[in-house]
N, C-alpha and C positions, 0 to 999 in steps of 0.2 A: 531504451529504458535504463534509469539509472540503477545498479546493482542495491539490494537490499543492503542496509548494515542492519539490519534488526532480523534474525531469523525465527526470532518467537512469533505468535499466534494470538490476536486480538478475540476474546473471546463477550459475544454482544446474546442476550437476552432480550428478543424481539417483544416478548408479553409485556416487557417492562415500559415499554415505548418506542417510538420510534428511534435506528439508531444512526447516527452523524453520519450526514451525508456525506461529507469528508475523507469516507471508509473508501471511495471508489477511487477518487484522485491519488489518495495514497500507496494502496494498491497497485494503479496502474502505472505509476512513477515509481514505483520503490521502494518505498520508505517502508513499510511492513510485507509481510509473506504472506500471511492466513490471515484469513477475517473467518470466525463460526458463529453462524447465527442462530442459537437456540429458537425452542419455540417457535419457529418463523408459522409453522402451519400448523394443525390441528392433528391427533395422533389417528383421526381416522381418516385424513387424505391418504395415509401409509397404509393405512390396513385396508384401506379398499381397493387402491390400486396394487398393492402388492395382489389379491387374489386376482384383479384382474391379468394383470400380465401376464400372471402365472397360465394362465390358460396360453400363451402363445411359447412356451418353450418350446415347445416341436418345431416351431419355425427360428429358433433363434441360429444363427450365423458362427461359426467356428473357423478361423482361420490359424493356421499354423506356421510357425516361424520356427528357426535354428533352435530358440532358447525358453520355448514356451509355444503360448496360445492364448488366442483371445475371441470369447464369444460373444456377442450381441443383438440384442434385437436393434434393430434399423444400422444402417452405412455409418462408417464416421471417414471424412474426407481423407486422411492422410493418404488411406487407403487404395483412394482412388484418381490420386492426382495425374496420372499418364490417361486417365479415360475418366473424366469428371460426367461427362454423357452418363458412365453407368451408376455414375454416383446420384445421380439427381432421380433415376428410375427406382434404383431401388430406395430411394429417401419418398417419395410416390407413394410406393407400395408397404415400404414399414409406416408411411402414415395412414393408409388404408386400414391396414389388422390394426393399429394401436385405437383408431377412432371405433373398429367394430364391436372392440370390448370394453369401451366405455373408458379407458385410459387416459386422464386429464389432468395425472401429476404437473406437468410441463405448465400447462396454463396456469394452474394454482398457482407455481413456483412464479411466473413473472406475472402476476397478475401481485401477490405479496412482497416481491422485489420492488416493483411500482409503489407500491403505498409505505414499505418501509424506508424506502431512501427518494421518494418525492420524484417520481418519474412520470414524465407523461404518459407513454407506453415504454412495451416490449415487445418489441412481436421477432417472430422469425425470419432471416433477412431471406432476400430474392435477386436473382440475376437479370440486369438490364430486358432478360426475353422472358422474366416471367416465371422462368424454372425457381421454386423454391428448396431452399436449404433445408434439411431435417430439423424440426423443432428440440430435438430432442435424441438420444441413444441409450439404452437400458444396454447396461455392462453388466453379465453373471461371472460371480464367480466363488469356481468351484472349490469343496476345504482344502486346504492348503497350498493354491494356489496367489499367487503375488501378482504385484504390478513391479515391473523392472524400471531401474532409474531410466527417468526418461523427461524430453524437454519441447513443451508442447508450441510452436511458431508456423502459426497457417503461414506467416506474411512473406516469409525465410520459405520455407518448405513449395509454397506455391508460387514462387514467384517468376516470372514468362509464360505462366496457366491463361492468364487472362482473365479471369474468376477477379472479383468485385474485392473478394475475402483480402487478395495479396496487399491492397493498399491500405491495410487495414495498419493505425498507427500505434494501437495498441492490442493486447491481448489476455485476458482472462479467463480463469474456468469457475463451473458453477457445478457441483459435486453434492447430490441430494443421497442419502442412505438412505434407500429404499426398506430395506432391512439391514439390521446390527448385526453382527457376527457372536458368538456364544462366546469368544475367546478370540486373544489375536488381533490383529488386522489392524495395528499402529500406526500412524503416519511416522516415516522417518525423512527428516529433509536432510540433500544433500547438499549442505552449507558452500556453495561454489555459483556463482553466475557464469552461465552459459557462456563460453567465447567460442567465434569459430577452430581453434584448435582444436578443440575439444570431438571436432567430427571423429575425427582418427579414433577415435576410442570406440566411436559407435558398432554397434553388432551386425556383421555382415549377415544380409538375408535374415535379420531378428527383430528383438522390440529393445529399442531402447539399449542404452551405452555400459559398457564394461565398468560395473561400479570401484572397479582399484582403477579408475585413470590418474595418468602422472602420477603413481605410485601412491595415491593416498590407501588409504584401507579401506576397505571394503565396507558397503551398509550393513550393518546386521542386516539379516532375513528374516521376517518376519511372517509368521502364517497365519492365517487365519481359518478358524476350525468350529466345525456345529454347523453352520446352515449355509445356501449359498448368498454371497452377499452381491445385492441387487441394486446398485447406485446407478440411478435416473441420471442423466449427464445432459444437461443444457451445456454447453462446452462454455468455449471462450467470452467473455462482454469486454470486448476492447474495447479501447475509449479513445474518440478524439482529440488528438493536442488539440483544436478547436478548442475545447473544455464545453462544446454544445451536445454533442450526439456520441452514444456507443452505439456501436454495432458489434454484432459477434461473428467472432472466425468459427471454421467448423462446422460447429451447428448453426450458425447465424442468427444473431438477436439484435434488432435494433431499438434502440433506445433512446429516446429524446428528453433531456432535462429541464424541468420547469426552473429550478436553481442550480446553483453550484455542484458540478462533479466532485464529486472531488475527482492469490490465491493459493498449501497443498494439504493434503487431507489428515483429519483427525481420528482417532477413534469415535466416530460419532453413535451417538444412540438415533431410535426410533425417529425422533422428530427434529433433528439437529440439521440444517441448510447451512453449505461453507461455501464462500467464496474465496476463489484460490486467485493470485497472480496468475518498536511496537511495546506498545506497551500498553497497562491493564487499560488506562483511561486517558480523557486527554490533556495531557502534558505540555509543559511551555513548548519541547520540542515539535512535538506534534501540532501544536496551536504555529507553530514560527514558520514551519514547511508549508500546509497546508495553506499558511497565507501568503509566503512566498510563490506558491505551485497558480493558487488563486489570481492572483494579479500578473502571471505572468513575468515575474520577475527573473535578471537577469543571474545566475547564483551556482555558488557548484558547491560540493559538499567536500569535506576533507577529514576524513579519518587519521586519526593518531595516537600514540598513547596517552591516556589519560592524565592533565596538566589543566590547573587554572591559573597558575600565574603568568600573567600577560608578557614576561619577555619569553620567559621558557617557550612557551603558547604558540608565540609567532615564531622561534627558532624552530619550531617545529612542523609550522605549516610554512617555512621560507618565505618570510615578507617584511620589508621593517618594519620597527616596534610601533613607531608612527601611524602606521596603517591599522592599527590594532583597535577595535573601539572598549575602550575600557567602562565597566558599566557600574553604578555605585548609586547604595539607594542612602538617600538622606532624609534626615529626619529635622522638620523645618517648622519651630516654636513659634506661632506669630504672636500668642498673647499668652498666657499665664496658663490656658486652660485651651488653647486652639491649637491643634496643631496638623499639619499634614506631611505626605513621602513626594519626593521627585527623585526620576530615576536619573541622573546624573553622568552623561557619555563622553567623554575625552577622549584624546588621543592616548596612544600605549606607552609613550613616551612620557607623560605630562601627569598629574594630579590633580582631583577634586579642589579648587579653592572656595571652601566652607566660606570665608569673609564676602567671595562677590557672591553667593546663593542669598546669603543671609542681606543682603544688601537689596540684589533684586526681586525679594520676596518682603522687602519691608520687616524682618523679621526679630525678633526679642535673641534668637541662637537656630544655628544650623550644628548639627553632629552625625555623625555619621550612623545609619541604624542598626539595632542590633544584627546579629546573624538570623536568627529566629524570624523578625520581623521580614529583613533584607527576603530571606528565600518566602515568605510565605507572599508577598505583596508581587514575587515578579514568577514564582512559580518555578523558578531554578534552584540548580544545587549553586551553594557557594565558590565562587572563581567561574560560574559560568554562565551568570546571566547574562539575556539576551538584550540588545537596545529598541527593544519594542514596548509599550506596557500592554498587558491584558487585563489589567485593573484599573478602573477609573477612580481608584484612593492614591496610582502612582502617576504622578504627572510627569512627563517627557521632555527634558530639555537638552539637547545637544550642541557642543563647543563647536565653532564654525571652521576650525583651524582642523577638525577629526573629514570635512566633508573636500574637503581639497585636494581628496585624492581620488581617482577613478572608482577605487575598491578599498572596499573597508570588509575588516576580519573578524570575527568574533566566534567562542566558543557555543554553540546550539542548543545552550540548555542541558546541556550533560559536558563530563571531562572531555569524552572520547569521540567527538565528532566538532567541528567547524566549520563555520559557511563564509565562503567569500561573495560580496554583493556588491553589486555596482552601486554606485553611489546615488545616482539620478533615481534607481527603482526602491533604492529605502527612502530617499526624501519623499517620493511619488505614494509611499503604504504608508511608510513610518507616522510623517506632516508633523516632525516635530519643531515644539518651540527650540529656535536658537538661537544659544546667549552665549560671550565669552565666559564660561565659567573654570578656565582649565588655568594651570599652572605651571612653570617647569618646575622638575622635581631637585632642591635643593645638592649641588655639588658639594661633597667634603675636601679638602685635600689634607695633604699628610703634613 
């Protein structure tokens, strides 16, 4: 999984419509942390299964560790990984009591996961012999009691188990609030992608890792207080790099996609569904990943500080300026009263020649467009549009001397991120017209 650069939280309005399936591929690659999805269900799926379950506290589960504790109704695998045997009995038997009192949050939730992101099914995965996965695990928790930083990986965690879960390519969680808390109970993310160093830090015999590792500061603690808070926990929906089938670690969910595939937790209210491992809507960058992610394309991403000028641009991701694709929207006068935008891509070294656009478009004048116009048509900031168009009013035409190199660089639709791509898989999405339209850019001397 590629490490997030966005640690914000995508927040989707399911009454509103359905919301982009896109949400899962991005998710499971990286590219965002939190997806919440309001509205997903009706405010008495909550209030009916909350009294239901309620009736089964007396059987819920307490395990105790160095730095806490953790209560539940049904197993959750981490649990259980030196005797998975005992995990599948008691996933059995918490499906037993959950079925005797009528408990059907779980199927609601992927029964409405299904029809909001266009999935065939969801059901709960199974072992080559048949033993099934818990659909599901009801986590209580008591006031002022927390959840310790912690980093959820069946695939890492169970792997020489032999369990289905280990080969699993991705991983996801799906965190439903059963009930709100009166006060408290914040999500706080700790801005760091998981690396195996990071073991050392974890809490011997406990939950979850020493929040000052490598010296950073510690999370705020955060309590939450008034009632207990009762999140129904469908766990992980990995997703296949296939881009065909999720399954889920954990609690196991398998899921098969009719379309395109594409999570940590909020304060949620009553009726708020989050999908756990960005920005408000969808963004050039967001539109640029997800099609790269879509087709498979070959590509890495490169963080930096924030820069649009194409030499600084490329001194900063190390590649010559040549390799750079320089993007320029023009604005191309065919009659008096006609006119259209092409999005204009050269090498980093070279410049737009207005004379051949306007020549191979038959045209009255070619000029360069305003800024205004330039970001609204490609859907970037200024200095960092992408060589794609998402508008059929910008037509795409690309100098042939920019494609003659294995990889070509460009800023992502924002300052502070850039994608290197093979050349073969932008021709193979991109399918732009190419024309020599490029220039070198005039020498002075002294």
């Amino acid at each position: 999984m590629t490490p997030t650069g966005s640690w914000s939280r995508v927040v989707v309005d399911a009454s509103a419509g359905r919301p982009d399936a896109g949400l899962l591929r991005r998710l499971a690659e990286g590219d965002i942390a939190v997806v919440v999805l309001r509205n997903l269900l009706p405010a008495e799926a909550f209030t009916d299964n909350l009294e239901r379950v309620g009736k089964l506290f007396a059987n819920a589960s307490t395990t105790a560790y160095a730095n806490g504790s953790l209560t539940t109704i049904g197993p959750y695998l981490a649990k259980y990984l030196a005797e998975p045997g005992a995990y599948f009995t008691e996933a059995e038997q918490a499906k037993t009591m959950l079925d005797e009192v009528g408990f059907d949050l779980n199927e609601q939730v992927r029964s409405a996961l299904c029809e909001a992101f266009g999935l065939d099914s969801m059901e709960p995965a199974r072992e080559s012999d048949g033993r099934d996965y818990a659909a599901s695990v009801v986590r209580i928790h008591a006031d002022g009691v927390r959840n310790p930083l912690h980093n959820d990986n069946i695939m890492r965690d169970a792997e020489g188990t032999g369990l289905v879960l280990a080969d699993l390519a991705y991983q996801l969680s799906c965190v439903v609030c059963l009930q709100e808390c009166d006060e408290g109970g914040e999500l706080r993310i700790y801005q760091h992608a998981w690396e195996p160093a990071d073991e050392r830090y974890k809490i011997a015999g406990g939950l979850g890792y020493d929040e000052a590792r490598g010296g950073r500061p510690p999370v705020p603690r955060v309590q939450a207080a008034g009632r207990r808070r009762l999140p129904d926990q469908p766990d992980p929906l990995p997703l296949h790099r296939a881009g065909r089938r999720l399954r889920s670690a954990d609690h196991g969910i398998l899921l098969r996609l009719c379309r395109q595939p594409t999570g940590l937790r909020d304060g949620l209210g009553m009726s708020d569904t989050l999908i756990q491992p960005a920005t408000a809507d969808r963004t050039a960058r967001a539109r640029l990943l997800d099609l790269l992610t879509v087709h498979n394309a070959r590509f890495r991403r490169i963080e930096h500080a924030p820069e649009g000028r194409t030499d600084l641009a490329s001194a900063l991701r190390g590649h010559p300026v040549e390799q750079a694709a320089k993007c320029i929207v023009v604005r191309v006068k065919v009659t008096k009263k006609s006119s259209h935008y092409v999005l204009a891509v050269v090498p980093g070294d070279r410049r737009v020649d207005l004379g051949r656009i306007r020549e191979l478009w038959e045209a009255r004048d070619a000029s360069f467009a305003d800024r205004a116009t330039a970001e609204r048509l490609s859907g970037c900031v200024s200095g960092a549009i992408v060589p794609f168009s998402f508008d059929p009013a910008l037509e795409l035409v690309v100098d042939p001397a920019l494609l003659e190199h294995e990889e070509i660089f460009f800023n992502a639709a924002d300052l502070d991120l850039s994608v290197a791509l093979d050349v073969r898989d932008y021709l193979r999405i991109a399918e732009p017209r190419t024309e020599a339209i490029a220039e070198r850019a005039a020498v002075l001397a002294d």
